[in-house]
N, C-alpha and C positions, 0 to 999 in steps of 0.2 A: 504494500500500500504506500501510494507515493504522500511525499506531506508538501506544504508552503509554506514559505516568509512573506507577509505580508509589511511593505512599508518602507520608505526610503533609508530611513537609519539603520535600522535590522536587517536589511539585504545587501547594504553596504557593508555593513561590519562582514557578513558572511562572504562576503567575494574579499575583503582583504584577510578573511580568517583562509583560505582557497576551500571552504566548502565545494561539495561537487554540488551546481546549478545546472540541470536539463534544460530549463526554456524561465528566461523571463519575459514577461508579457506587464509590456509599457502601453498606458494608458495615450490612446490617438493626441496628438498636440503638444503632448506633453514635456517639454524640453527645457522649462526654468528649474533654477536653482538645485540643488545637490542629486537631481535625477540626470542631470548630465553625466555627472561622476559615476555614478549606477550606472547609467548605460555605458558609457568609457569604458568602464571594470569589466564588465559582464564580455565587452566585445571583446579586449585584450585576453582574458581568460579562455576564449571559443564558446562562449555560450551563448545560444542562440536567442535571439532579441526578437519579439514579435509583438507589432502592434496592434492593439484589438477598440474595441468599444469600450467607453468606461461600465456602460453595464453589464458589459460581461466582467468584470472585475468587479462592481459591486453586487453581482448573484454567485460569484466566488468566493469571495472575502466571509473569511471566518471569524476576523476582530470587528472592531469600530472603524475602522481607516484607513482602506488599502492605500491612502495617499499616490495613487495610479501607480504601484508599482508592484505586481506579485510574483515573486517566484518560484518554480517548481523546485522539489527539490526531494532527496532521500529522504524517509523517516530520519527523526533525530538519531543518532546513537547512542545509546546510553553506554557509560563506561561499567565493569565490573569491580567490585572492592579493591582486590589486587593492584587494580592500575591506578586508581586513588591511593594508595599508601606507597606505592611505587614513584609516583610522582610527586608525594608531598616528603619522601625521602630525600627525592634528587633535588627539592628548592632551593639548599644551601640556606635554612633558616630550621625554626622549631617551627615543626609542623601544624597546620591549623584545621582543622574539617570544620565542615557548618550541617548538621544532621535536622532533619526536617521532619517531626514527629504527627505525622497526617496533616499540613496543611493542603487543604480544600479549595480557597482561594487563587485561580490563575494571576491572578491581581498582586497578590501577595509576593508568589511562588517569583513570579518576573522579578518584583520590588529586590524580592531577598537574591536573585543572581546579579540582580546589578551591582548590588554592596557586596556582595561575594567578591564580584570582579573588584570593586575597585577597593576593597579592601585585602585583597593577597591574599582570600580564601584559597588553598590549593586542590579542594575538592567540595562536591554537596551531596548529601546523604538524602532518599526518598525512598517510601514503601511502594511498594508495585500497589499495593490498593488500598481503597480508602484514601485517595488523595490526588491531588493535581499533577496531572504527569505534564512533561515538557509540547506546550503544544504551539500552534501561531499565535493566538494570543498572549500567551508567557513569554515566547521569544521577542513580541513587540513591545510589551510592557521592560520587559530587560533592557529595552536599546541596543541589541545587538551582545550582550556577556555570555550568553548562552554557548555561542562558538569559541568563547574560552574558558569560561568555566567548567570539566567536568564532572557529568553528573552520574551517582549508581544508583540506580533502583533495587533496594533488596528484599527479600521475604518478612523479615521478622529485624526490626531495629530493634528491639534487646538484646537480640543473638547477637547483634552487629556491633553494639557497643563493648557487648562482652569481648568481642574480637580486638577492637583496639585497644582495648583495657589492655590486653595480651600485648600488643604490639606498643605498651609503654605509655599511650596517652591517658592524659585525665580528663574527666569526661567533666562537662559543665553544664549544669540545666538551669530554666529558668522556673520560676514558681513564687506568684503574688505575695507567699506568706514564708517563703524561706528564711530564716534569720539573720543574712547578710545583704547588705547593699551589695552590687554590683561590682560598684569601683573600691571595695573594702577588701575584695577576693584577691586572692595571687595568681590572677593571669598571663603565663609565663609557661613556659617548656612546652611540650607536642600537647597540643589542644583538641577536644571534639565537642562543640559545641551545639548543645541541641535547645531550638526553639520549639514550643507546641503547638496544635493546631489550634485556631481559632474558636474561643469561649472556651473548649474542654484544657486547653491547655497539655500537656506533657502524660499519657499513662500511665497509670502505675505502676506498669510493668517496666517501663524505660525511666521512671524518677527514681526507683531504686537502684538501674545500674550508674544515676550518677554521683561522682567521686562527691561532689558539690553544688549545691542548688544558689543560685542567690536572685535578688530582686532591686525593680528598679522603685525609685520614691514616687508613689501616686501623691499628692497632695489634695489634687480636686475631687470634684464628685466621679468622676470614671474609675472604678476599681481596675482596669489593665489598658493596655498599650495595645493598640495594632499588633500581628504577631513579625509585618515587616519593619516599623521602627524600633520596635523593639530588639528585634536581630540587627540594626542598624547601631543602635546603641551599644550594649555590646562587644560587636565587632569592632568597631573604633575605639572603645574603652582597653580592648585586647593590642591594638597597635598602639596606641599611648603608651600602655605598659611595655611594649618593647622595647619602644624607642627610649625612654625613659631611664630601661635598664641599660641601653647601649651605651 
């Protein structure tokens, strides 16, 4: 089953990512601003450029916005555990995972690879079900981090943490009513960092396997956070503390 990228920033990132693109399909006219570059890329690459009707791209279009640009392209790939701990070996830093404990939300699931990327996550943790798997709407909400962040789909995230437990990380969860603040924790050495999914937050089968729970300050009336600013926080709380220690 073939999939698409929908959207001029997402399918740019994807042609400088050399994703393999089969056919993209430019919207009739359409030749301002950064769909030049799109169509540039796509030609340099050999990928074949066809211009169509804009409604046939918006009776296409699986997000909000094919902004006249969709691309055909492979199912995403998902990576397997191995190649995540593989590659967050080779970073030349302490290792970092970001495990994703059934978020639901496509909205989110994008949100939280963008700050993946742009925070030097070297992999992201996802259940094969009960949850948002990598789709065109995720890939457009990301801005294009999807083609380098990669991502594993696994059976059972308990089993999975127990794994890295093995493999030396400490495992970090979130939870409303933990006894520590966030930035009070020692975030530092090989990291796996797990958010919950939205309202239920983290199971209790996956809050036991972690090493340490901690929480962020609600002051207002909202008892939690979104679960993608929340992993934004976080994450950036964790690169403070690196740099901090350097």
């Amino acid at each position: 089953m073939s999939g698409q990228i929908e959207g001029r920033i997402p399918v740019l990132e994807a042609l400088r990512a050399g994703r393999t693109i089969n056919k993209l399909l430019v919207a009739k006219g359409a030749r301002e601003g950064s769909i030049r570059e799109v169509v540039a890329r796509a030609r340099e690459a050999g990928v074949i450029v066809q211009e169509v009707d804009r409604e046939r791209l918006d009776a296409m279009a699986r997000g909000r916005n094919h902004q006249g640009v969709i691309a055909l392209v492979a199912p995403h790939r998902y990576h397997d555990l191995d190649e995540l701990l593989a590659r967050a070996a080779e970073a030349g830093e302490d290792p970092l995972l970001l495990v994703l404990d059934g978020i639901e939300d496509p909205q989110n699931l994008g949100s939280l690879l963008r700050t993946a990327d742009a925070a030097g996550v070297h992999g992201v943790i996802i259940p094969e079900r009960r949850a948002a798997a990598v789709t065109p709407t995720v890939a457009k909400v990301s801005a294009g981090a999807v083609e380098y962040v990669p991502v594993a789909r696994v059976t059972n995230i308990a089993r999975t943490l127990e794994t890295l437990k093995e493999q030396g990380y400490w495992v970090v969860g979130t939870h409303q009513d933990a006894p520590q603040l966030y930035y009070e924790a020692r975030l530092t050495g090989p990291l796996a960092v797990v958010i919950g999914s939205e309202g239920k937050g983290m199971s209790r089968l996956v809050a036991e396997k972690c090493d340490v729970t901690v929480r962020l300050p609600m002051l207002g009336h909202v008892s939690s956070l979104n679960a993608a600013v929340a992993g934004a926080i976080l994450l950036y709380e964790i690169r403070r503390q690196r740099s901090t220690r350097k």
